[in-house]
N, C-alpha and C positions, 0 to 999 in steps of 0.2 A: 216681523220683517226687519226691525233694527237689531236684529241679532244677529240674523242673517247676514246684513251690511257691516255689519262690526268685525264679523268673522271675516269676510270679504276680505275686508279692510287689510286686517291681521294678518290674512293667506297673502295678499300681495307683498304686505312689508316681509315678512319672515322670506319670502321668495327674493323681495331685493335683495336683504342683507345678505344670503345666501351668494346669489351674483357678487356683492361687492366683494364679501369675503373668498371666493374663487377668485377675483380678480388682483386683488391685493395680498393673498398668501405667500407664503414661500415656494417657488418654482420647484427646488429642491431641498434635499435632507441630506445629512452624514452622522450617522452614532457610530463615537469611538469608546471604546474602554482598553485599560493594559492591564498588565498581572504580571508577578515575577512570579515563574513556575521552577521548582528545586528539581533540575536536569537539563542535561547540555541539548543542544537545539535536537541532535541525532534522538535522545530520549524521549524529546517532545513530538518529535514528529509526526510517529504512525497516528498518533491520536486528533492532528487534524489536517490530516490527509484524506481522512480514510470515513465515508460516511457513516456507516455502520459505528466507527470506533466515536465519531463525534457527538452520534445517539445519547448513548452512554453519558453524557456529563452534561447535554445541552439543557438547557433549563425549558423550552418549549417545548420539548419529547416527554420532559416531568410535567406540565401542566394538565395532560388528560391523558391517562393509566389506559384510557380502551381505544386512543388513537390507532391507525388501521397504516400501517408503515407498508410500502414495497419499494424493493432496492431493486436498480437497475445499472447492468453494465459490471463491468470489472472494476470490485472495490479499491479505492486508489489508486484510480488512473482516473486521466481527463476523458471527460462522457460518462462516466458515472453519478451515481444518483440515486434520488429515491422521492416519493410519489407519498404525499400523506392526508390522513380524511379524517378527522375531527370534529364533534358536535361545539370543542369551544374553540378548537384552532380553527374551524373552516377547513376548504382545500388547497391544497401549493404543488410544486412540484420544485425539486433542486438540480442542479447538474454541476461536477466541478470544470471549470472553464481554462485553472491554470495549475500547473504544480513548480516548483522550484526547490526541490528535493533541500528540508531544514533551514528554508527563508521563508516561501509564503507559499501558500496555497489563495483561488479564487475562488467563490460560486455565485451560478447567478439563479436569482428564486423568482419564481411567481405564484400571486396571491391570487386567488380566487374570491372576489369580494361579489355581494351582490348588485355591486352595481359597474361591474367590469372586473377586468384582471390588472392585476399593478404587479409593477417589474423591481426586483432591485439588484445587485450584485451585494458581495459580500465578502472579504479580505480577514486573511489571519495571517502576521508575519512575526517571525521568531528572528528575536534580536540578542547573543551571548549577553549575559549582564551578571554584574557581582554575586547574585549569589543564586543562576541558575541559567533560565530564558526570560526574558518579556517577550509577552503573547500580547500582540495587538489583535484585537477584534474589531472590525469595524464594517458599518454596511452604509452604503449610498444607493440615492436613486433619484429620480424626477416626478414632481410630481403631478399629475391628469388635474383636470377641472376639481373633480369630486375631494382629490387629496389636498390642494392648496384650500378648501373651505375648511375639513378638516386641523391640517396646520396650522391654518390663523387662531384654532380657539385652543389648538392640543399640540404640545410641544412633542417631537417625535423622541428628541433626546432625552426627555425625563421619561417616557414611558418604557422606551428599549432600552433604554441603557443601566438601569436596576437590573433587566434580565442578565444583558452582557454581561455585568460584575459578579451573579450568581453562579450564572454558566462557569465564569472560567473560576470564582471559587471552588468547584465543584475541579473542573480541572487539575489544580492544584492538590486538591485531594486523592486523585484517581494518579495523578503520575507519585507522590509521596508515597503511595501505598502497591506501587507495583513490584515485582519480585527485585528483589537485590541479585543482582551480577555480580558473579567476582570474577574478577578480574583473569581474562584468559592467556595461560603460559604460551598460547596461538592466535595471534591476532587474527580475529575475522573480519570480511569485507560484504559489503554488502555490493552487488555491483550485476548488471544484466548480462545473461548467456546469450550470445547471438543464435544457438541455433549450430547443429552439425550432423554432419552425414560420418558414418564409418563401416568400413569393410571389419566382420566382425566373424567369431566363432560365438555361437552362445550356447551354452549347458546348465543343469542343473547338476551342481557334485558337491563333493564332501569339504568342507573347508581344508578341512588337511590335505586336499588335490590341489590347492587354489596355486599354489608354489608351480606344479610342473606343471597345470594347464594352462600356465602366461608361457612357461620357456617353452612349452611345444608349438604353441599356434601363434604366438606374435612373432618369428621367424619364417613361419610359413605365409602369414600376412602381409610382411612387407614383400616379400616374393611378389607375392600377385600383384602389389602395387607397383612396383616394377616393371611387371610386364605390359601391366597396362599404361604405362609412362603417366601415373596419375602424381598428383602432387599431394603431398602429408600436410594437411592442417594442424596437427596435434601428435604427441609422444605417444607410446604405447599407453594405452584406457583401460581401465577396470571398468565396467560399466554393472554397476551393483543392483536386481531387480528388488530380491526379498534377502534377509539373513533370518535365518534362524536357527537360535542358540541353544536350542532342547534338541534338535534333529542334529544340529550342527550341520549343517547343509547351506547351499546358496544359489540362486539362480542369478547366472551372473555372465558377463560376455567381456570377452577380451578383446579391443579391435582397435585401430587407427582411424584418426580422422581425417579424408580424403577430401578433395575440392570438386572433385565432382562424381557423381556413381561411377563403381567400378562395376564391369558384372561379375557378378559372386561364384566362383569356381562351387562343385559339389561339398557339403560340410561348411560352407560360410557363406553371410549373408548382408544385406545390407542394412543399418539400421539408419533410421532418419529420427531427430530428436527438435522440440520446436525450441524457437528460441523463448526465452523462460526469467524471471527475479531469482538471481541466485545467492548463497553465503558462498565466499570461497576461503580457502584454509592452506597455510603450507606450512607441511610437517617436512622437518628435517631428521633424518635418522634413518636405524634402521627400521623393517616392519614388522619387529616385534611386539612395538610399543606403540603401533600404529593406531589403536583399539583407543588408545587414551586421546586422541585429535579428535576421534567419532563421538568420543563422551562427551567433551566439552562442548561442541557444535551440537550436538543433542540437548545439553543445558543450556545454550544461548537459543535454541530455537523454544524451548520452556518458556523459560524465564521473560523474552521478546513476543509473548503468546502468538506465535509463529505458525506456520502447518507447513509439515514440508511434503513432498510429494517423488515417486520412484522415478527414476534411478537416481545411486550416487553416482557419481564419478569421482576417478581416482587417477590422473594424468600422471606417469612416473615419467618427470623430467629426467633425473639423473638416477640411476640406481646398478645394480650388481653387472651389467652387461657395458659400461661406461664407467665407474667410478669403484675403486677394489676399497675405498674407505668405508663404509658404510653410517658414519657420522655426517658424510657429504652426501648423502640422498635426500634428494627431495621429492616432494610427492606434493602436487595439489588436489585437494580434496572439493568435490562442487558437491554442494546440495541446492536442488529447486524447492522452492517455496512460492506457496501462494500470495 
């Protein structure tokens, strides 16, 4: 029986100290770490923007090989996320909350403990420095009953914050070792397509048509845009489906961009295109040499491990119906990308 009471005893105190130490812990936490990563903040970015791409280097996703990952929402954008299930992580779930396109990105996580769920956010901000980016990581949060008893015996910054220095070691690693860029004779932009409507001809034909099937039908196009007193968003469009260079053929549409439907005479139609992450490109010249703006945009989309997706676009600002130079031509070139 005095064992019993000893034990007693024992469960009460262990029980106080418990209480004291919920009472007296730290409310809250903040784990910071930084790194100088060798690439300008624009290099730095996609990698933690982008859930998926942050997988890849995070030192938590390397602690258990048979973790059970599902991504959710449109990778790199705000609402995005992913959902993970772990015998040594436990379960969480992430959302990113804020983007600042090559300063910072947010997210906010939640922990699946067993004795409740704990909230934190979480910060990475890319600051130009000598001799690349510094990448701050850092995560804060509040903490419940259960965490300040925790916190008083377990310091939160010695325990995350070794990860955080791995993690973005590991960072540092993964942007060093990314493809090399050389330097493009066509500056590319990264920059979002609103989105457009066009009164269009579309066909499939032989690339060697491509020439008279713009002077035929983008003359008979603004005709109808005329008649219907519709207003031009956009110069005469290439709108490019497939090329290909065995058949040498192209499934491709030539049309104007319009502000609102026009209805489409017999032989033409309307295309609607959503707004889309686009590269955009302007080639000056003629369009002999045009093929060489498509190669390079094709190796920054490589080398950027990019996806881009149909159609191109090829808006002819200035060309042989406006300008008899042909050094004076310009063309902008759109690709979508995911």
């Amino acid at each position: 029986m005095k064992i019993l009471k000893y034990l007693l005893y024992l469960l009460i105190a262990l029980v106080a100290v418990g209480v004291i130490l919920g009472l007296v812990g730290p409310k809250s936490y903040k784990v910071e770490r930084s790194a100088v990563v060798a690439g300008t903040p624009d290099v730095v970015w996609p990698y933690i923007s982008s859930i998926r791409k942050t997988t890849e280097w995070s030192p938590f996703a390397k602690m258990d090989s048979t973790m059970k990952i599902e991504y959710t929402g449109k990778d790199g954008e705000v609402g995005s996320g992913s959902k993970w299930e772990s015998k040594k992580m436990g379960k969480g779930e992430q959302s990113i909350t804020s983007l600042d396109p090559n300063k910072s990105s947010k997210v906010h996580l939640k922990f699946y403990m067993p004795w409740g769920m704990s909230e934190s956010d979480s910060y990475m901000n890319l600051e130009p420095d000598a001799g690349g980016t510094r990448v701050t990581w850092g995560m804060t949060g509040n903490n419940n009953f259960m965490g300040r008893m925790m916190g008083a015996v377990m310091s939160m910054d010695k325990n995350v914050g070794p990860m955080f220095e791995s993690g973005l070691k590991d960072l540092q690693t993964l942007v060093a070792s990314r493809p090399k860029v050389v330097k493009s004779n066509y500056p590319i932009a990264t920059n979002q397509y609103p989105g457009g409507q066009y009164l269009a001809v579309r066909k499939m034909l032989p690339m060697s048509e491509i020439s008279s099937f713009f002077s035929q039908n983008i003359p008979a196009i603004m005709t109808e845009i005329k008649k219907a007193k519709a207003e031009m968003t956009t110069p005469p469009t290439g709108i490019y489906y497939s090329w290909d260079e065995k058949k040498m053929e192209t499934a491709l549409a030539a049309g104007i961009g319009v502000k609102a439907d026009v209805k489409a005479p017999a032989g033409m139609q309307m295309i609607h295109l959503p707004a889309s992450k686009a590269l955009t490109l302007e080639y000056r010249g003629g369009y002999g040499k045009m093929g060489d703006a498509h190669m390079e945009m094709g190796d920054y989309i490589k080398n950027n491990n990019l996806e881009s997706v149909a159609p191109v676009l090829e808006e002819y600002i200035t060309g042989p119906g406006t300008e008899p130079d042909s050094t004076k031509w310009m063309t902008r070139i759109i690709y979508f990308i995911k």
